[in-house]
N, C-alpha and C positions, 0 to 999 in steps of 0.2 A: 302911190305904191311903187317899190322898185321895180325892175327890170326882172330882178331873181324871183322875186316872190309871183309876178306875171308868168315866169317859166316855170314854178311849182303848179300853180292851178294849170296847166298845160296837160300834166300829167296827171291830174285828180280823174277819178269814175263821174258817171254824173251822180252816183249816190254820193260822193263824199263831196262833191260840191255842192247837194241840195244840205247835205249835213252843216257843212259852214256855213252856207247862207240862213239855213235854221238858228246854229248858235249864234247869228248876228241879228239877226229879230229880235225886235220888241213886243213880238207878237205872241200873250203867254202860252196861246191856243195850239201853235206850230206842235208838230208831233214827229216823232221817227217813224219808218214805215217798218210797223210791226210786221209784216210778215217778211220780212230777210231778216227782221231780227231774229225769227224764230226760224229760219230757213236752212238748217243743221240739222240733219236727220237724227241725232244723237237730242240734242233739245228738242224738236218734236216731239220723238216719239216719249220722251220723259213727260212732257205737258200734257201727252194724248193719255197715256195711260193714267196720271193724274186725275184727269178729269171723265175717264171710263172707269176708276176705282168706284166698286160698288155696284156695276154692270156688268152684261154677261160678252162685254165687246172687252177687246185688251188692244191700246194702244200702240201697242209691237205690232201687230195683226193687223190692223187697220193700215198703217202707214207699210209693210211689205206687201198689201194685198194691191195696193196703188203701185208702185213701183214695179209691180210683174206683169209684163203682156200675157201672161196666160192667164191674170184673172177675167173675167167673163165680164158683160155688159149689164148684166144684174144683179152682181156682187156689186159693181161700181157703183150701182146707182144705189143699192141702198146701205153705202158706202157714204157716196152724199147725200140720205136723208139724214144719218147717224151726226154728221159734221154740221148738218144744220140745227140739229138736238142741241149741242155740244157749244156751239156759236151762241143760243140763245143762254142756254145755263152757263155758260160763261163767268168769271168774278171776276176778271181783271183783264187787262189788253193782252198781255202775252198766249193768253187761256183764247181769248176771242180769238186772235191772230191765228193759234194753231189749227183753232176748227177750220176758220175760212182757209186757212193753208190746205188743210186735208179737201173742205170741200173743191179746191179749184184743181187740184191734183187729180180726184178722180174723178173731175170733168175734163183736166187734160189727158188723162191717161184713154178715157175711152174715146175720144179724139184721134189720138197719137197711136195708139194699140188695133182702135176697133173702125175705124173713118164713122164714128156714131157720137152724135151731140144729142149730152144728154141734161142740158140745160132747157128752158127756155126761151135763153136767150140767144140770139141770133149769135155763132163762136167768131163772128169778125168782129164784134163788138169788144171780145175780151183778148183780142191781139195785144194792145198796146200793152195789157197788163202782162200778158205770157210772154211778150218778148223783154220786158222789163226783168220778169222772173228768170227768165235762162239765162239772161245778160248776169244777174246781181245774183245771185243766190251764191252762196260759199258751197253750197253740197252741190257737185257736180252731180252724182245720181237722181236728184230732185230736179236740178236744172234741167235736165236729160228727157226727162218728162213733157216738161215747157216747151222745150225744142222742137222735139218729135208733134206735138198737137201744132203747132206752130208749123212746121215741113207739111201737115194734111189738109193746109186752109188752101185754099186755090189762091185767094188775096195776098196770101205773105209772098206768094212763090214771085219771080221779076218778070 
């Protein structure tokens, strides 16, 4: 490989050098990491309201009630049981991606807003994914989310 092209990958994210090294695989199974693909508040909330068509939840409402520190610790949470409904009925990845998107949002958000984990799983466990999310997501507002649950772990802090 030349010199130039060594000082291109210099400058790649690690998502876009996991992406090359995906489309260099022979591997057919390799997949994109569906939820920064879906990580565009405008795509979201299209795919959430898609798959709340026909319920009494509206995927607008669902993904600004995550985004707002003044929603409460018990909107949140049955905020992610609705994402875990959402995730099972699912038909396709993108569908999949956005529930588990919403659900990890308003387990960061009551994180990041309310110092309350409301998973449970232990939320140092879900670091490497929350920093991967505030690093890589295009939607700064979503990212922001990430960040803040991530600033309330005692383990992130140095």
């Amino acid at each position: 490989m030349s010199d130039a092209m060594i000082s291109i990958l210099d400058y790649c994210t690690d998502r876009q050098l996991k992406e090359l090294l995906a489309l260099a695989s022979t591997n057919a199974k390799v997949t994109s990491n569906w939820l920064l693909e879906v990580g565009d508040s405008e795509q979201l909330q299209c795919l959430l309201t898609e798959m709340c068509s026909g319920t009494e939840q509206s995927g607008g409402a669902l993904l600004e009630a995550v985004c707002s520190p003044d929603t409460t610790v018990e909107v949140l949470i049955a905020i992610k049981r609705i994402a875990k409904r959402l995730a099972v009925a699912a038909e396709a990845h993108p569908q999949s991606a956005a529930a588990t998107l919403l659900y990890h949002l308003s387990v960061a958000s009551a994180l990041g807003y309310h110092k309350c984990n409301i998973s449970s799983k232990d939320p140092a466990e879900r670091l490497p994914l929350y920093k991967e999310l505030a690093a890589e997501l295009s939607d700064e507002e979503l990212a922001a989310i990430f960040e803040k649950a991530i600033d309330s772990l005692p383990s992130a802090r140095p």
